[in-house]
N, C-alpha and C positions, 0 to 999 in steps of 0.2 A: 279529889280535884284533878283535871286534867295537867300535865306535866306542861309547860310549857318553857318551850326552846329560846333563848338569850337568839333574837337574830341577827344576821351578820349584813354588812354595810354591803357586799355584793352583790345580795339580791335586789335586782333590777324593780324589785314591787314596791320596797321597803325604805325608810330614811335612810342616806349618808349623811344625815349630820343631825342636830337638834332643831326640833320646828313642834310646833303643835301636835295636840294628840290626834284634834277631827284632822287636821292637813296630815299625819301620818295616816291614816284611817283609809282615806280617799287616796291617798298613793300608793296603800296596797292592792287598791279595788274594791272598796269594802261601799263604795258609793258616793255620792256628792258631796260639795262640802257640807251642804244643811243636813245631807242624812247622814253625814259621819258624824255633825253634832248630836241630831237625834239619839243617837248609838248610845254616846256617852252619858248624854240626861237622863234615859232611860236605864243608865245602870250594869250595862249590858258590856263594858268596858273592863279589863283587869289590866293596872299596869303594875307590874311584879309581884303578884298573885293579888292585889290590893285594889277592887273598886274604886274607879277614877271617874266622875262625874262632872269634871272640867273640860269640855273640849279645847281649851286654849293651854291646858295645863303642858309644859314641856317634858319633851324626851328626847333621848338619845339611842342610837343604836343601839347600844351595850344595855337596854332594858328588855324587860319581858313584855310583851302584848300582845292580851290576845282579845277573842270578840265572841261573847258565848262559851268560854271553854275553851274555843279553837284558837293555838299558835299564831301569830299574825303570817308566819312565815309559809302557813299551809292555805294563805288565802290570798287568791289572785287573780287576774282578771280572766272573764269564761267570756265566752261568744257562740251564741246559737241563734240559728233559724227555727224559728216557730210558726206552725200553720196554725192562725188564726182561725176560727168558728163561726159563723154568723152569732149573733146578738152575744159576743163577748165584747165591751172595749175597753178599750187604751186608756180611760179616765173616768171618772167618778162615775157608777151607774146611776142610769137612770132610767130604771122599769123595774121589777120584780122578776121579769122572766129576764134577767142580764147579769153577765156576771164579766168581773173585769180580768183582763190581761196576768196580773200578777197568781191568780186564783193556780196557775197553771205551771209556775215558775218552780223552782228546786228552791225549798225552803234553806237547804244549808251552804246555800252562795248569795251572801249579803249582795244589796246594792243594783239587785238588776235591772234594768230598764230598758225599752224600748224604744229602737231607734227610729222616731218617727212616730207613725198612727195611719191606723187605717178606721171608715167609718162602723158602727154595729154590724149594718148588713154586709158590708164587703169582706170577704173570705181571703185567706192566702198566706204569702209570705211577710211575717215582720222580724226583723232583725232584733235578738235581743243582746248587752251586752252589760258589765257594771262598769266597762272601758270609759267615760263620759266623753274625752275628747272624739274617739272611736264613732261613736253614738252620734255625735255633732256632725263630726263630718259627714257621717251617713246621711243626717236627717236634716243640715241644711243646703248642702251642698246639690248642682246640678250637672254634676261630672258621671251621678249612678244613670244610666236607662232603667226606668220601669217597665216591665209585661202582664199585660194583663188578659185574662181569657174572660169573654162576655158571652153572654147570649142576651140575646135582647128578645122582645117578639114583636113579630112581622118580618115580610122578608124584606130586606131594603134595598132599593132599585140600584143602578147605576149611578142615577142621578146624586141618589142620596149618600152612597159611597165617594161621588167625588166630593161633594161637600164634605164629609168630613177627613178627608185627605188633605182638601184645600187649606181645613179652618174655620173652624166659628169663632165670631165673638160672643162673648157673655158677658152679660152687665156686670160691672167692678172688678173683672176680672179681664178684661180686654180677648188680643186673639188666643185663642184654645186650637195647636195645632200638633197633631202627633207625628211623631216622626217617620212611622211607619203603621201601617194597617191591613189586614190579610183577613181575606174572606175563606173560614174553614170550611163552613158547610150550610146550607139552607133548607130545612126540612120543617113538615109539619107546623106550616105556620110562622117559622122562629129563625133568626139567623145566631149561627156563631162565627166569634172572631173573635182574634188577638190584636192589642194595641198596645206601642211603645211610645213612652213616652219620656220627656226629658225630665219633668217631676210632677208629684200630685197636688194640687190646692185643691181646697173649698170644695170635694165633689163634685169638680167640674167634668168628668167622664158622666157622671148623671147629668149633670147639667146642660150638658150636651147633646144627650140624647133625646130629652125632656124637649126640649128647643126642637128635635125634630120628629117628636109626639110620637117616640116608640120607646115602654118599658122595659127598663134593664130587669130581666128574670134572675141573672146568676154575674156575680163581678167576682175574681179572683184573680190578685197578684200574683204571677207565676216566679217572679224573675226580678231581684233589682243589683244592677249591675251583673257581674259571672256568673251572681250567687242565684241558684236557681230553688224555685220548692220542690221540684220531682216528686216520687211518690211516697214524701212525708203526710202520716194521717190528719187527719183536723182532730188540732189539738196535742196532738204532737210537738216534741222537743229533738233537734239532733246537733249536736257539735259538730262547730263548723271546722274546715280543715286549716290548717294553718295555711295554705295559699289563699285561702278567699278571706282570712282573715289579712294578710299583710298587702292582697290585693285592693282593700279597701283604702289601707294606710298610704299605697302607692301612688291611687288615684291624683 
């Protein structure tokens, strides 16, 4: 059996004081509160080398915990930018040729989750973290700017550049208006461009387009907030750096 470390009340992941085993769990990083209980029912728990199947059950600093084998004190919260695939998403599939989100993730860091969602077809950047407050602010918040690179087809006139500069409205969704919009190029039929925007609902970038009766061929998230996707593969994982991780927290 793995050795595992009595851990010390300094580290910032860990209890200083007695509290639950899922609420230690989730303050190491180990995930939410419902999946740190999961952890525990499942078995998957040792509290001083001893199988513990109570998540309510208490602890103290001065015990052993670990999750799988692994030290509590060796598990902490990650953060990474993942380029998302066409037909992978974020929640439960739904086709046979789909596969989800987690499919992609580093099995031996509990907890991770995605901050936010992007749709099947839509490609790019998603923020993954087992941080949850981290995660929140990412995914509810409208302090990030989102970028996005389109190609749509057909070429789209002026006219139709200023409208979406202006703003559409979309039903239930009121005005749809970017912050910013940049025509990269128009060839063969097709236009490309980038669009910022102050956050994503409901597919309304499709929905927008739809309304001015020209297909989106290719949508990808380049950029939300500093954090950019560069030349991360599809499907690809990379650790973020510690400024773009505490520039989130800054926001």
């Amino acid at each position: 059996m793995t050795r595992k470390h009595r851990f010390a009340s300094s580290n910032p992941g860990r209890p200083d004081r007695t509290m639950g085993l899922a609420r230690a769990l989730q303050k190491a990083g180990c995930g939410t509160r419902q999946t740190t209980e999961e952890l525990v029912l499942a078995g998957r728990v040792e509290v001083d080398d001893v199988v513990e199947r109570n998540p309510r059950s208490s602890v103290s600093p001065d015990q052993r915990i670990a999750l799988d084998g692994r030290n509590l004190d060796h598990i902490g919260y990650r953060y990474f930018a993942f380029h998302k695939p066409a037909r992978v998403v974020c929640a439960a599939v739904d086709g046979p040729d789909r596969r989800r989100v987690d499919e992609f993730l580093p099995p031996d860091v509990p907890g991770l989750r995605a901050a936010g969602r992007l749709d099947g077809k839509t490609t790019g950047l998603l923020l993954i973290s087992n941080d949850p407050a981290w995660n929140e602010k990412v995914s509810s918040g409208t302090q990030f700017e989102q970028e996005y690179r389109l190609q749509v087809d057909g070429e789209l006139t002026d006219i139709e550049i200023g409208v979406i500069t202006a703003g559409v409205h979309l039903p239930n969704l009121g005005l749809f208006k970017p912050l910013n919009v940049h025509i990269v190029e128009k060839m063969n039929g097709a236009t490309v461009l980038t669009m910022v925007l102050r956050e994503g609902k409901v597919r309304q970038v499709r929905r927008m387009f739809d309304t001015l009766r020209h297909k989106i061929i290719l949508l990808r998230r380049i950029r939300i907030g500093e954090i950019r996707l560069g030349d991360l593969a599809a499907g690809s994982l990379k650790s973020l750096t510690g400024q773009e991780i505490q520039g989130v927290r800054d926001a």
